[in-house]
MDTraj code that builds the backbone (N, CA, C; nanometers):
import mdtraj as md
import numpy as np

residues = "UNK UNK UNK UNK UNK UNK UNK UNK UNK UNK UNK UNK UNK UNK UNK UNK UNK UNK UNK UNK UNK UNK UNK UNK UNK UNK UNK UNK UNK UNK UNK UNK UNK UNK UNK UNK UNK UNK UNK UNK UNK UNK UNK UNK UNK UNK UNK UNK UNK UNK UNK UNK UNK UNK UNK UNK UNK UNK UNK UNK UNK UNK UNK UNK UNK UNK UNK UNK UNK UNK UNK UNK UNK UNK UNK UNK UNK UNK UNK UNK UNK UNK UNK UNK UNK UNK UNK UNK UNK UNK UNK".split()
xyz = np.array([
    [15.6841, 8.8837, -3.8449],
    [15.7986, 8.8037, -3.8053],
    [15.9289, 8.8725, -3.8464],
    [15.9343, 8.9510, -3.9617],
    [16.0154, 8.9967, -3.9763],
    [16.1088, 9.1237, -3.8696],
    [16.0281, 9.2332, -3.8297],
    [16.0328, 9.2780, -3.7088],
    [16.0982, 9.1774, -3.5541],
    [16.0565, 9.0509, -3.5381],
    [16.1149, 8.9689, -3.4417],
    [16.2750, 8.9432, -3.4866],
    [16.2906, 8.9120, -3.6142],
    [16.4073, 8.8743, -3.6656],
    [16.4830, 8.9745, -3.6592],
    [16.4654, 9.1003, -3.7074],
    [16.5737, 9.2248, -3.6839],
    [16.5887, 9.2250, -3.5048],
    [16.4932, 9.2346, -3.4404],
    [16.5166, 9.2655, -3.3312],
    [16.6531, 9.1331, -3.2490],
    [16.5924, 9.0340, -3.2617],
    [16.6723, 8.9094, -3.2020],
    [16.8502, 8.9274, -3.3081],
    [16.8458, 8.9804, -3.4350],
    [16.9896, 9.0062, -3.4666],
    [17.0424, 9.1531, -3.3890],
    [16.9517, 9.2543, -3.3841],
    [17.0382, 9.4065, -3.2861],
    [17.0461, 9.3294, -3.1224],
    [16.9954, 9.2047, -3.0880],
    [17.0025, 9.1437, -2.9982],
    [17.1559, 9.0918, -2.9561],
    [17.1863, 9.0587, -3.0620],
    [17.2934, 8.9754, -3.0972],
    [17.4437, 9.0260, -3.1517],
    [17.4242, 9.1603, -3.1837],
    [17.5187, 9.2309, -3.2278],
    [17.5546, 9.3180, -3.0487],
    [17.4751, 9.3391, -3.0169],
    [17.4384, 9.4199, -2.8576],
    [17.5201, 9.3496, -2.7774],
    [17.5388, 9.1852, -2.7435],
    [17.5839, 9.0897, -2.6812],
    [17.7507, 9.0541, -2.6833],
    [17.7739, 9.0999, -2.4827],
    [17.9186, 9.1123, -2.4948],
    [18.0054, 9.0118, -2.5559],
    [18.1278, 8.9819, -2.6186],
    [18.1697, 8.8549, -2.6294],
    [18.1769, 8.7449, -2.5749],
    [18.1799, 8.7564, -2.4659],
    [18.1520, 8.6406, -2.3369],
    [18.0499, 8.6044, -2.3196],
    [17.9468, 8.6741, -2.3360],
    [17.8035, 8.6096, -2.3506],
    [17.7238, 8.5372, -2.4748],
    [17.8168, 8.5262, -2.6041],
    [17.7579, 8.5171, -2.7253],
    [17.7010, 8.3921, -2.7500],
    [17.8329, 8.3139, -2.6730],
    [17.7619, 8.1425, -2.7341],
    [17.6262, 8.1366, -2.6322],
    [17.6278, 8.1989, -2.4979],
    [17.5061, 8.1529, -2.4260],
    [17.3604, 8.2223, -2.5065],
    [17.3798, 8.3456, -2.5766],
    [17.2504, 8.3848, -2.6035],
    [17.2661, 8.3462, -2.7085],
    [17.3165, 8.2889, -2.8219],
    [17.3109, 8.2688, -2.9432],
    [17.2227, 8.1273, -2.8931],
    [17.2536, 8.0295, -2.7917],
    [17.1586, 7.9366, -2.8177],
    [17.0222, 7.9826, -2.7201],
    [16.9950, 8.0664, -2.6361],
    [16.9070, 8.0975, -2.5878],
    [16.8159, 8.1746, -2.7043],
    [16.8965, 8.2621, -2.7992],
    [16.7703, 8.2967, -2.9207],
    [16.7592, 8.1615, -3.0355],
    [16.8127, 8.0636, -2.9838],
    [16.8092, 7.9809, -3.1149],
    [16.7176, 7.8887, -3.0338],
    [16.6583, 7.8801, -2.9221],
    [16.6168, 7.7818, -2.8764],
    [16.4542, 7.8415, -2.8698],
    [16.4745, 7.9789, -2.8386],
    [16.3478, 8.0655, -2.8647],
    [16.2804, 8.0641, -2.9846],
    [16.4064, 8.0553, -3.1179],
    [16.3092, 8.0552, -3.2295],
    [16.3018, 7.9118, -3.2984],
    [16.3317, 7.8347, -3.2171],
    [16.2808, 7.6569, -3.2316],
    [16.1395, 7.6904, -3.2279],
    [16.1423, 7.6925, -3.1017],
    [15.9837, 7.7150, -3.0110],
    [15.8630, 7.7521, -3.1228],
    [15.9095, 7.9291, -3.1572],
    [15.8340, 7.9742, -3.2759],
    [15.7913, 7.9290, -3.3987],
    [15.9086, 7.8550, -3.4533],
    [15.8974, 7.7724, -3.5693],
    [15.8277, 7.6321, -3.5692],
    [15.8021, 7.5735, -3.4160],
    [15.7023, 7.4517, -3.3887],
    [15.5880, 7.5253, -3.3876],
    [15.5667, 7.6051, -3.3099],
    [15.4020, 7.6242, -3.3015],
    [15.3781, 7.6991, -3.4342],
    [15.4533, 7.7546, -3.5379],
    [15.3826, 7.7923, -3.6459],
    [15.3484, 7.6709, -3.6976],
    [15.4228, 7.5859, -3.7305],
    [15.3907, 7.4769, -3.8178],
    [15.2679, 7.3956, -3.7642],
    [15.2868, 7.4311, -3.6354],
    [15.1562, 7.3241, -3.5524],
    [15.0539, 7.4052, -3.6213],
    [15.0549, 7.5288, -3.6016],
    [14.9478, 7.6147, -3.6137],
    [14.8912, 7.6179, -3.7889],
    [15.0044, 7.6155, -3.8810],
    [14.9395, 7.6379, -4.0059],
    [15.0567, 7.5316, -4.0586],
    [15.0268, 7.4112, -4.0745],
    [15.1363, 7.2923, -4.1388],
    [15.1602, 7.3238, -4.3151],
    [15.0465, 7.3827, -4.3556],
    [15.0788, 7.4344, -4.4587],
    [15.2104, 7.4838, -4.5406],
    [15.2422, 7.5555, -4.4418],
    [15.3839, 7.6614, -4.4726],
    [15.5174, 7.5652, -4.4735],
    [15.4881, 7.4386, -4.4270],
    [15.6133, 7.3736, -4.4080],
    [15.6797, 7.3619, -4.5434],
    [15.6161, 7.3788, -4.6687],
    [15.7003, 7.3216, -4.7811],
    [15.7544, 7.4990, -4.7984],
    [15.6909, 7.5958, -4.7848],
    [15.7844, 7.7248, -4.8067],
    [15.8903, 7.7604, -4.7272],
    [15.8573, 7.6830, -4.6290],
    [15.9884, 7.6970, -4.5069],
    [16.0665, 7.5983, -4.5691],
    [16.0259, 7.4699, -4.6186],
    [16.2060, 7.4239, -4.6702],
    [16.2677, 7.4752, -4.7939],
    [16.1959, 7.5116, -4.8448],
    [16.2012, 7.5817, -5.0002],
    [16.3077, 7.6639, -4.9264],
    [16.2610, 7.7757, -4.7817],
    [16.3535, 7.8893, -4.7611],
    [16.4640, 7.8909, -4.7394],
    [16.4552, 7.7479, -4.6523],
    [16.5831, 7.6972, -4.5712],
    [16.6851, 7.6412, -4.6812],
    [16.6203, 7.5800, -4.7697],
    [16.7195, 7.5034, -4.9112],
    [16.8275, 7.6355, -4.9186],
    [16.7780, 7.7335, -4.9341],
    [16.8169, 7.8323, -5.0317],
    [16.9406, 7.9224, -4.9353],
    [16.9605, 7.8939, -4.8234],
    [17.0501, 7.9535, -4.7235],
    [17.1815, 7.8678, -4.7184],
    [17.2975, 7.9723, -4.7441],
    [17.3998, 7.8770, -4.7306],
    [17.4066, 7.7841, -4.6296],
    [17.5418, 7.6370, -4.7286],
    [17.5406, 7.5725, -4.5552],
    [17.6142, 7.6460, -4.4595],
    [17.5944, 7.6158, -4.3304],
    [17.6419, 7.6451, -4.1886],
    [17.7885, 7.6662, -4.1946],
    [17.8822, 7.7501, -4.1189],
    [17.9997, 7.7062, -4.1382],
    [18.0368, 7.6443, -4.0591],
    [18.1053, 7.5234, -4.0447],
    [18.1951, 7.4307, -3.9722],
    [18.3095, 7.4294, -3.8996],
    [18.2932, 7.4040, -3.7496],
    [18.4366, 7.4522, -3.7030],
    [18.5255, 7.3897, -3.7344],
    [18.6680, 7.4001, -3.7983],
    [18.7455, 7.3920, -3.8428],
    [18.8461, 7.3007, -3.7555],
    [18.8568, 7.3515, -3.6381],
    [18.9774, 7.3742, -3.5423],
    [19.0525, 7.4416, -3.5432],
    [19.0628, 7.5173, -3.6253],
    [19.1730, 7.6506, -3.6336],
    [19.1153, 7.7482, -3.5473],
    [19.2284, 7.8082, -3.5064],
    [19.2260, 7.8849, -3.3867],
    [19.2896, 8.0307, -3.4654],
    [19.2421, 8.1529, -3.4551],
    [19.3119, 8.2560, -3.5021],
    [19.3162, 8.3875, -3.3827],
    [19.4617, 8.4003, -3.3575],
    [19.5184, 8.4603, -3.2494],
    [19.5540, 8.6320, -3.3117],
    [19.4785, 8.7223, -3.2625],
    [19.4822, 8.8825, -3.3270],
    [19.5861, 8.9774, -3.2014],
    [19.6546, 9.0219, -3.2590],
    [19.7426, 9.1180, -3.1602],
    [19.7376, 9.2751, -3.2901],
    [19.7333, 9.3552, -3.2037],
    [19.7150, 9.4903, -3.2377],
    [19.7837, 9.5667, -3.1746],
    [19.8357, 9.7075, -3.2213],
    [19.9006, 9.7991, -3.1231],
    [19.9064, 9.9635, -3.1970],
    [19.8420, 10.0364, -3.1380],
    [19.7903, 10.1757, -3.1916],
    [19.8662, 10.2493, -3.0868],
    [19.9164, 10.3802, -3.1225],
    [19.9880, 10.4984, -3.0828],
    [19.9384, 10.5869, -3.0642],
    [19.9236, 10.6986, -3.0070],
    [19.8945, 10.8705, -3.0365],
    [19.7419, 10.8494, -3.1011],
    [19.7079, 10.8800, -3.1892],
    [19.5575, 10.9031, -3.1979],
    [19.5358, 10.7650, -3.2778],
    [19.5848, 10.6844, -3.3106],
    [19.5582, 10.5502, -3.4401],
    [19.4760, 10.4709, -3.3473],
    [19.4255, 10.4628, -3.4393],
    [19.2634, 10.3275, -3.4299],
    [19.2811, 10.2000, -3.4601],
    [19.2670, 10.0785, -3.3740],
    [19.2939, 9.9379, -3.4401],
    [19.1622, 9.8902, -3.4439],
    [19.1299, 9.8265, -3.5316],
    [18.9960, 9.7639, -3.5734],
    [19.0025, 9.6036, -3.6172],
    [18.9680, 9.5126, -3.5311],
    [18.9479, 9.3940, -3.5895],
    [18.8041, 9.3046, -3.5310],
    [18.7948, 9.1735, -3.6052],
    [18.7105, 9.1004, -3.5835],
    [18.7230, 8.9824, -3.6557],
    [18.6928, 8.9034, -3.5689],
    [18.6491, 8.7660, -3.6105],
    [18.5310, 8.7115, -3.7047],
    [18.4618, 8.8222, -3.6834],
    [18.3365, 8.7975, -3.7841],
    [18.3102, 8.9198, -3.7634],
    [18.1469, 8.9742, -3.8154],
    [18.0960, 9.0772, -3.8745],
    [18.1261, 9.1950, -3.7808],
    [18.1305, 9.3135, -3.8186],
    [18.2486, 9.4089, -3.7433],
    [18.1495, 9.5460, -3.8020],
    [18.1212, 9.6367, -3.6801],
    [18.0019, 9.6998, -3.7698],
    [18.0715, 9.8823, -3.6507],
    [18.1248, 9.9749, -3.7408],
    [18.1710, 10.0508, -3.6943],
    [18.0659, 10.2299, -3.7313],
    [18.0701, 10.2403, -3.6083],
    [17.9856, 10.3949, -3.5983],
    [18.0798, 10.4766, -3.5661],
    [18.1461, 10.6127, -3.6339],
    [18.2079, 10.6671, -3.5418],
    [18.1157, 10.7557, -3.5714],
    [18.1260, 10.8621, -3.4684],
    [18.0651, 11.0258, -3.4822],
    [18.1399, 11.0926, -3.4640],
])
top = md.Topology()
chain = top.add_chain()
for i, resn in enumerate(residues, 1):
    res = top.add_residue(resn, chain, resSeq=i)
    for name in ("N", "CA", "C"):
        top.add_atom(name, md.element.get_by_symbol(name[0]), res)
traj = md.Trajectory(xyz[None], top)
């Protein structure tokens, strides 16, 4: 499972901005799915799964704040921003 989980986050990092809220609930609805039939399958695990889940921060909450980014680069300068996680390769 672990392997599924990396893959569905390079999934998610891959995903243009315009598409994020739609696949964020299309992989969240996928790994509903997964997480019923495990439990169907081995009910056992349910107390290590809340144990896991306890232990994950809470969610963050939309606020209503709105945050508006303007940038402006010259000649060779680089502008870099993000709203959330921001993951830069240069070569």
């Amino acid at each position: 499972m672990t392997a599924e989980l990396e893959a569905t986050r390079e999934d998610l990092l891959a995903v243009q901005p315009a598409d994020y809220e739609d696949s964020v609930n299309e992989l969240q609805t996928e790994w509903e799915g997964r997480l019923r039939r495990l439990l169907r399958e081995r009910p056992e695990v349910a107390g290590d799964l809340r144990r896991l889940l306890d232990e994950l921060p809470a969610p963050e909450t939309d606020t209503g704040t709105r945050v508006k980014q303007r940038a402006t680069a010259s000649g060779r300068g680089r502008v870099y921003q993000a709203g959330r996680d921001q993951h830069i390769n240069e070569r």
